[in-house]
C-alpha positions as CSV (number, residue, x, y, z in Angstrom):
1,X,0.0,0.0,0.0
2,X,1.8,3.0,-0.9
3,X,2.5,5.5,1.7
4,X,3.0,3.3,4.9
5,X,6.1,3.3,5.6
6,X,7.9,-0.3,6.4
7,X,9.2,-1.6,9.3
8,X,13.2,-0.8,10.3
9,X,12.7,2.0,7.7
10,X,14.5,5.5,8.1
11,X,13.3,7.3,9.8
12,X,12.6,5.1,12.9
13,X,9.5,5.7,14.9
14,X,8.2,4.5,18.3
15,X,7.7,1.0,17.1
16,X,11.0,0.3,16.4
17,X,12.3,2.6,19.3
18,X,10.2,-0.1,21.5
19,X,11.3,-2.8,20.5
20,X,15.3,-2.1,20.6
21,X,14.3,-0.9,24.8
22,X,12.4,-4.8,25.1
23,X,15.7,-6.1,22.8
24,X,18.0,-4.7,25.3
25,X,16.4,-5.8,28.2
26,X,16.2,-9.4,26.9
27,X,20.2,-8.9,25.7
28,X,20.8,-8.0,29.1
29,X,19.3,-10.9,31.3
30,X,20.5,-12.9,28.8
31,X,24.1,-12.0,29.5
32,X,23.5,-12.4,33.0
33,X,22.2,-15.4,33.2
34,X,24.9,-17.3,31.0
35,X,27.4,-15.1,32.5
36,X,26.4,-15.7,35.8
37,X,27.8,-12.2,36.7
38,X,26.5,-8.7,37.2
39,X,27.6,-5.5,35.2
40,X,31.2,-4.4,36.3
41,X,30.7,-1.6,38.7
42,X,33.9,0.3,38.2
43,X,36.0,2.5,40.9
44,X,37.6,6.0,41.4
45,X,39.9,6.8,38.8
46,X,38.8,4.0,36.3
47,X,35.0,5.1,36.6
48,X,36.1,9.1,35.7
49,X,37.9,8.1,32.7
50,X,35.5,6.1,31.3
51,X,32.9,9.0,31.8
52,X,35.2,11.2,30.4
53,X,36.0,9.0,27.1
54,X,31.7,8.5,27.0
55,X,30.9,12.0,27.1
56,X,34.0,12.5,24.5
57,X,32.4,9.9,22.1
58,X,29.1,11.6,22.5
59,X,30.5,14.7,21.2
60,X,32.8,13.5,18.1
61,X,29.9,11.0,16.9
62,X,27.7,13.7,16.9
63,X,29.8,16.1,15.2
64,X,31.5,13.6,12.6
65,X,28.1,11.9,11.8
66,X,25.5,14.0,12.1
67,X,24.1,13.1,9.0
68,X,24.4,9.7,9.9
69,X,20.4,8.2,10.2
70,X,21.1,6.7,13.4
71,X,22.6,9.3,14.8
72,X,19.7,11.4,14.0
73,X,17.4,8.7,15.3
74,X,19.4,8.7,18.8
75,X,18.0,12.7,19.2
76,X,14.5,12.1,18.3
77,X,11.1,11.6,20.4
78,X,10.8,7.7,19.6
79,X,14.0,7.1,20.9
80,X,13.8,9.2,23.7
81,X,10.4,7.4,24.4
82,X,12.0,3.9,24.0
83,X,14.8,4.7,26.6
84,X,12.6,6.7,29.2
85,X,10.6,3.3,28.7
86,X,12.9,0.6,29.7
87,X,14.4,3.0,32.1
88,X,11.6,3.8,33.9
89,X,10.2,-0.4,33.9
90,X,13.3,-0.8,35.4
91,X,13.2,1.7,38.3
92,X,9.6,1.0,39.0
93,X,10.6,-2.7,39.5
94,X,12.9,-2.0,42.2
95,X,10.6,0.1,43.9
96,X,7.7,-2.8,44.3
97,X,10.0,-5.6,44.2
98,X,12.4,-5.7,47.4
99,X,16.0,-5.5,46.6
100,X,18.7,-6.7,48.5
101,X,22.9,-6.4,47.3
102,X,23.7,-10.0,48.0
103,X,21.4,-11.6,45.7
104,X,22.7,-14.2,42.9
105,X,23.1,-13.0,39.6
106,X,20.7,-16.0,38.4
107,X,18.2,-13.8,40.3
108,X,16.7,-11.1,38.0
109,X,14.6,-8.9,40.1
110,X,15.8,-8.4,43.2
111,X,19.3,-6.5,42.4
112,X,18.8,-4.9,39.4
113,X,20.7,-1.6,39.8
114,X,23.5,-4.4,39.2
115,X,22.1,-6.4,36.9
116,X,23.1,-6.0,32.7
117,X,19.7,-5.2,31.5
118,X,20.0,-2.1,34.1
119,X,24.0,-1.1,32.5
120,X,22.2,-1.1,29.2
121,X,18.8,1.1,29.8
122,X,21.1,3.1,31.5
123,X,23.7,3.7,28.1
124,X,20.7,3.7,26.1
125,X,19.2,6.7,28.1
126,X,22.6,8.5,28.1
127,X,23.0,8.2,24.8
128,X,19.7,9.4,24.2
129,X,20.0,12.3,25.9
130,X,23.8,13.0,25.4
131,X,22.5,13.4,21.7
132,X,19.4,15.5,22.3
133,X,21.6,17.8,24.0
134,X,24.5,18.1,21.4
135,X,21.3,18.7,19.0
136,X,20.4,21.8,20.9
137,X,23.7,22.9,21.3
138,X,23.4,25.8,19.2
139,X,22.3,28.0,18.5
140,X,23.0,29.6,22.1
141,X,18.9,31.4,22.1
142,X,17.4,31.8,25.7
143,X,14.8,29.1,24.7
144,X,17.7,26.2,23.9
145,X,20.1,27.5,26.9
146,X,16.8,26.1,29.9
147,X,16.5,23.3,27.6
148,X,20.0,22.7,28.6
149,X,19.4,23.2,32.0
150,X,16.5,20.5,32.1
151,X,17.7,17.9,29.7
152,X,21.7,18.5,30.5
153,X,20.8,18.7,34.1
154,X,19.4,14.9,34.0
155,X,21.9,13.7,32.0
156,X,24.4,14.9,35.1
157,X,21.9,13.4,37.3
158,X,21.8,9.8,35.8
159,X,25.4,10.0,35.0
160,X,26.8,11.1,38.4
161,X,24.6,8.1,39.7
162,X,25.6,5.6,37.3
163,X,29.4,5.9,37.0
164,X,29.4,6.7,40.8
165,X,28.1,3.7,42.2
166,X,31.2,1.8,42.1
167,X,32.5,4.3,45.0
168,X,29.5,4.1,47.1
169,X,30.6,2.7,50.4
170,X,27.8,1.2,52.8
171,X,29.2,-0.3,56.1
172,X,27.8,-1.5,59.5
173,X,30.3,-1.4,62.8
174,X,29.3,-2.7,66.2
175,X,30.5,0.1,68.4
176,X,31.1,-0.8,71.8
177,X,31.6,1.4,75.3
178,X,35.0,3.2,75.6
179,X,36.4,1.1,73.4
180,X,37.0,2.1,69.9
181,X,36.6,0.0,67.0
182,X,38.4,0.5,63.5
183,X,36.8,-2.5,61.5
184,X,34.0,-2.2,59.8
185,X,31.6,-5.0,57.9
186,X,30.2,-4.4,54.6
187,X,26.8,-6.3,53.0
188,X,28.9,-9.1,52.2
189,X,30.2,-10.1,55.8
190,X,33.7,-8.3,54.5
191,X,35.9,-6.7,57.1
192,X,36.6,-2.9,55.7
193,X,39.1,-0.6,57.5
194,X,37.2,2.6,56.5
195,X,40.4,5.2,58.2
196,X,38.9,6.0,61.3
197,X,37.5,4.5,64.6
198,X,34.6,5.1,66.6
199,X,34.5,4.9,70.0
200,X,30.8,4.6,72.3
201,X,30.8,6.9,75.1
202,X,27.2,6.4,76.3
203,X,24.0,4.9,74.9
204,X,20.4,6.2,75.8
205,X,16.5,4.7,75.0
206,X,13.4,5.9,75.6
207,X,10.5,3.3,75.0
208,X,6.8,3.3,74.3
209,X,4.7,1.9,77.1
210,X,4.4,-1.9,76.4
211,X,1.5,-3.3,74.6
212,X,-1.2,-5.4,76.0
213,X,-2.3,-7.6,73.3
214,X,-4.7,-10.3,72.4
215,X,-3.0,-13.5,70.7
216,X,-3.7,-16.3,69.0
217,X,-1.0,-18.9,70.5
218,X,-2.2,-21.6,67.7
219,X,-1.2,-19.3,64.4
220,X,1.4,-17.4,66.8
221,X,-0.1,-14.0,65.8
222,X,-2.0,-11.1,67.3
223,X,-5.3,-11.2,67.0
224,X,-6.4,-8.7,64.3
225,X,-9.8,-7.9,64.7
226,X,-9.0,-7.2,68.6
227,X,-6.8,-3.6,69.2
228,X,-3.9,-3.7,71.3
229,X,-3.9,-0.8,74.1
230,X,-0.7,0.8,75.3
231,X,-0.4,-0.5,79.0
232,X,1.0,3.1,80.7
233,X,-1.1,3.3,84.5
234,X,-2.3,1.5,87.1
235,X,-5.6,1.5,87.3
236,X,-6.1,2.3,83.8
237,X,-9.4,0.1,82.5
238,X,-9.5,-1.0,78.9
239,X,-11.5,-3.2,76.7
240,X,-9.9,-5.8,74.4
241,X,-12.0,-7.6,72.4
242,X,-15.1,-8.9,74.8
243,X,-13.0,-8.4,77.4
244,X,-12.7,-5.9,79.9
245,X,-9.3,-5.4,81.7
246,X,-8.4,-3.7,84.4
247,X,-4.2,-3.0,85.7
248,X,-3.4,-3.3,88.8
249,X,0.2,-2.7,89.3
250,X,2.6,-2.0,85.9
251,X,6.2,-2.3,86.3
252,X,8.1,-1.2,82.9
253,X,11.0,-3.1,84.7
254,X,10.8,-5.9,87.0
255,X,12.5,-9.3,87.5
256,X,10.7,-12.3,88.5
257,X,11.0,-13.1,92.1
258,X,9.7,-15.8,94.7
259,X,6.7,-16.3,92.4
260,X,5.7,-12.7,91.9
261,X,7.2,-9.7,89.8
262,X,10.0,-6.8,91.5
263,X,10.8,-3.9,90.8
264,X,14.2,-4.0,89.0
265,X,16.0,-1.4,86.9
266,X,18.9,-3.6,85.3
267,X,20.1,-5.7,83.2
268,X,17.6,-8.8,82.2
269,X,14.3,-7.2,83.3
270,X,11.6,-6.9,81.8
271,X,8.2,-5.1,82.1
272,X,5.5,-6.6,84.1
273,X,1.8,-5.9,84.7
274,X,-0.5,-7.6,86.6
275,X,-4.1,-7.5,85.4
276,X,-7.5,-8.3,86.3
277,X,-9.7,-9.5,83.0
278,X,-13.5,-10.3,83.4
279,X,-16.0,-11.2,80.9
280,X,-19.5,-13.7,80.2
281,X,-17.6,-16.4,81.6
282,X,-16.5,-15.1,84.8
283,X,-12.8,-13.0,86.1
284,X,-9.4,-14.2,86.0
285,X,-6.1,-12.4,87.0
286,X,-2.3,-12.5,87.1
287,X,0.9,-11.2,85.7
288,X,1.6,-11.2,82.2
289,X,5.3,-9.9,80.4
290,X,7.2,-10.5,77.7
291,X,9.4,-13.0,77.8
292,X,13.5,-13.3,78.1
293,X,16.4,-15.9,79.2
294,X,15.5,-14.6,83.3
295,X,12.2,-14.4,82.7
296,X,9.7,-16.5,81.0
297,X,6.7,-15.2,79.2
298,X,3.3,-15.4,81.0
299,X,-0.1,-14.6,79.8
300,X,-3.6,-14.9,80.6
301,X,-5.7,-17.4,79.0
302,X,-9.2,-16.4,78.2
303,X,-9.5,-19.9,76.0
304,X,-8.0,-22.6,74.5
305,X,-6.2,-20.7,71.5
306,X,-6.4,-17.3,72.9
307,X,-5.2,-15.5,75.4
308,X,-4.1,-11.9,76.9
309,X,-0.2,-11.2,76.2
310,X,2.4,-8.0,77.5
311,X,4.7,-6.9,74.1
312,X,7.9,-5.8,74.6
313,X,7.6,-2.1,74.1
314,X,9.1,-0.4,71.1
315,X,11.7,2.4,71.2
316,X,10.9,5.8,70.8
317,X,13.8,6.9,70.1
318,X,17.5,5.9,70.9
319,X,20.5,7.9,70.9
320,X,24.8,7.4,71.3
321,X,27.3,9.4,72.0
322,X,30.3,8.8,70.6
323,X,33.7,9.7,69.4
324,X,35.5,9.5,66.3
325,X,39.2,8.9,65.6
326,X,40.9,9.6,62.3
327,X,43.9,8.5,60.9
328,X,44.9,12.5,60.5
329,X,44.7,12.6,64.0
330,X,41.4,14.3,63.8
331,X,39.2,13.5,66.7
332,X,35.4,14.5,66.8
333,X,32.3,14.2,69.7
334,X,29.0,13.6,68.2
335,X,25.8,12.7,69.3
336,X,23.5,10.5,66.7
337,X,20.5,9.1,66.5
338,X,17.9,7.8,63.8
339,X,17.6,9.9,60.7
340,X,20.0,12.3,62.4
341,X,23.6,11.5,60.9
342,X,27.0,13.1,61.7
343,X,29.3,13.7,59.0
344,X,33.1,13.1,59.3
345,X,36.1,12.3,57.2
346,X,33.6,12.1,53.9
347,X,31.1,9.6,55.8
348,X,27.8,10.1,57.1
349,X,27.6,8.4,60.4
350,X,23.8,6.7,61.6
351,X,22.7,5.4,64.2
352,X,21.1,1.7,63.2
353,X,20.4,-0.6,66.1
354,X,21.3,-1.7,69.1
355,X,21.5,-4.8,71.4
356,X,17.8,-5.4,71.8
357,X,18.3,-8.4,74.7
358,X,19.5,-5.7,77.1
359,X,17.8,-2.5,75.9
360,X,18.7,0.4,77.3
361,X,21.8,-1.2,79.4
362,X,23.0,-2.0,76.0
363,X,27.1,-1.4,75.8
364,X,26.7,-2.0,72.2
365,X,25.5,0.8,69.3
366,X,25.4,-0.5,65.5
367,X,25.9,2.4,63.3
368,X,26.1,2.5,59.6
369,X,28.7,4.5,57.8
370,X,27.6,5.7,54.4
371,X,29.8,7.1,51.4
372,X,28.9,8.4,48.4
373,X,31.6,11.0,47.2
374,X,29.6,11.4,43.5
375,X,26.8,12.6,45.6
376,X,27.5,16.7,44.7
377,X,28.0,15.9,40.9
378,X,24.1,14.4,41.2
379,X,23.1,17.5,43.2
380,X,24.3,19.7,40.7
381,X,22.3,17.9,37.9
382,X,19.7,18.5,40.2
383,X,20.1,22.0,40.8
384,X,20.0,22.6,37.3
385,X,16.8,20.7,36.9
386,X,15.2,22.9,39.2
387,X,16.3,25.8,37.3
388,X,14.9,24.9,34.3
389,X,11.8,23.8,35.7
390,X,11.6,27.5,37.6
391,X,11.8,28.8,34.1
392,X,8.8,26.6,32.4
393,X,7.0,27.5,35.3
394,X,7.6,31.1,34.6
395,X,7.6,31.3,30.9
396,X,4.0,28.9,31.2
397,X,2.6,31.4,33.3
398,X,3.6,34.5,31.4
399,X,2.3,32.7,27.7
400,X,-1.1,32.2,29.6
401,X,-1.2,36.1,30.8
402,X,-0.4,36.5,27.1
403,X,-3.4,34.7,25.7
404,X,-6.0,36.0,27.6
């Protein structure tokens, strides 16, 4: 039929544009799984001089072969669909599918920002843009100079990312008290010397009150259709279920002694409440707590699969103190907690966990030491992004005032 233009014929549109983004995810897996290896993930200097010899093949292909129908292709809409495509497939699976660093290569889906098909979406975006933005190049007009902004500004976004994730550092170390520790464990059970030490000086938790709970002891899970309640006063009366409870005395730490519950503010304790429950079928009481190697659990019984349990209470909020030693002879004192990081020596320094069997008389902090020195190049990308965005905004708005 004359006028429809044939398949694979200059110049390409979104159907073949498609079809090379599902040809390259295919090339990749399959790569992966004969390989049985992940896409090299190069380090500081080897992964700036390949960016530097990409982004200098951008340029010369563009300006040697500009005529050249694939290069053209590479600038255009269908391509740029196409890679924004695979890419985006891509990214979308790793935020619904959990992801975890020490997963096989013969797994597909659950370490992808390593896996081949990711390397090539990610060249095939690059490229794609890398091209559009030699297109617009010149001339230097106002209007081409914020398409820069936006388009050159993800390119340094996705590039920064890509090329720096061979220097990204993630470690865990188990701090202890006044004793500093120098080693460091990475997500593959590796010991790391990162250049500095870090010393606990004093650890601190604050908990919720613990949870009074109704559970099912035959599935070994809380009840759903019955609400928990927050055990935080004597006397406090509460209705579980079709129960009605009533505490009596509340410890939130106690040790078991000659066949009642103590107060006991150390090591091994546990809270303790002792509760009065009443109901159709009559009242029953006693203690009920959560259970550890000192103390045994204990709960209430209302049947034969249910019964009335104390949950360990969960932490509000936990904070160290600590100190840091360089190998510069830089020392520093820092207090951290949960989303509240200290930097030093090009880390960022979190607070992750703790030792949960002793709670707050814990003499052990796990922090997590994160590095990412390529960070700034992606925040530059970024800054430009919102630039340009600022600037669509404004020159939206003003067209609009225009028209009317």
């Amino acid at each position: 039929m004359k006028g429809v233009r044939k398949a694979w014929q200059f110049p390409w549109g979104f159907r073949e544009s498609l079809f090379i983004a599902v040809a390259l995810y295919v090339t990749g897996s399959f790569i992966q799984i004969f390989s049985k290896s992940f896409a090299p993930l190069p380090q500081f200097p080897n992964n700036l001089i390949i960016l530097i010899s990409y982004i200098v093949f951008i340029v010369v292909v563009r300006l040697l072969f500009v005529k050249n129908p694939i290069v053209q292709w590479l600038s255009t809409v269908p391509a740029a669909v196409g890679s924004v495509t695979v890419f985006g497939v891509l990214s979308l699976m790793m935020g619904l599918i959990p992801q975890s660093p020490v997963a096989l290569p013969e797994d597909l889906f659950h370490n992808i920002t390593n896996s081949w098909a990711y390397f090539l979406a990610l060249l095939y975006i690059l490229t794609v843009l890398g091209f559009t933005v030699m297109k617009r190049i010149l001339p230097f007009t106002l209007k081409n100079i914020w398409f820069q902004f936006n388009h050159l500004g993800l390119w340094i976004v996705i590039a920064g990312a890509a090329f720096g994730a061979g220097d990204i550092r993630r470690l865990k170390m188990e701090t202890r008290l006044n004793e500093p520790v120098w080693i460091a464990i990475d997500d593959f059970g590796n010991q790391i010397e990162p250049g500095l030490a870090v010393e606990l000086q004093n650890f601190s938790i604050e908990f919720y009150s613990p949870a009074i709970t109704l559970y099912d002891f035959k599935t070994e899970k809380p009840v759903k259709k019955a609400k928990p309640y927050l055990a935080d006063s004597v006397g406090q009366k509460i209705k579980i279920g079709d129960w009605n409870v009533t505490v009596d005395s509340l410890f939130k730490s106690a040790m078991w002694v000659g066949g009642t519950f103590r107060r006991f503010n150390g090591p091994g304790a546990v809270p303790a409440a002792y509760i009065r429950v009443s109901g159709s079928s009559g009242e029953i009481s006693g203690w009920i707590n959560p259970g550890n190697k000192l103390n045994p659990s204990q709960a209430i019984m209302i049947d034969n699969n249910t019964g009335l349990i104390l949950q360990f209470p969960r932490p509000e909020k936990y904070v160290s103190e600590i100190k840091i030693y360089s190998k510069s002879d830089s020392i520093y004192n820092a207090t951290i907690e949960v989303n509240s990081p200290f930097y030093a020596e090009g880390w960022r320094i979190y607070q992750l966990s703790f030792n949960e069997e002793l709670g707050e008389w814990s003499d052990i902090s796990i922090i997590e030491l994160n590095r990412d020195p390529w960070l700034p190049v992606v925040y530059i990308g970024l800054f430009m992004m919102i630039i340009g965005a600022i600037y669509l905004f404004y020159a939206g708005m003003k067209k609009k005032g225009e028209m009317k």
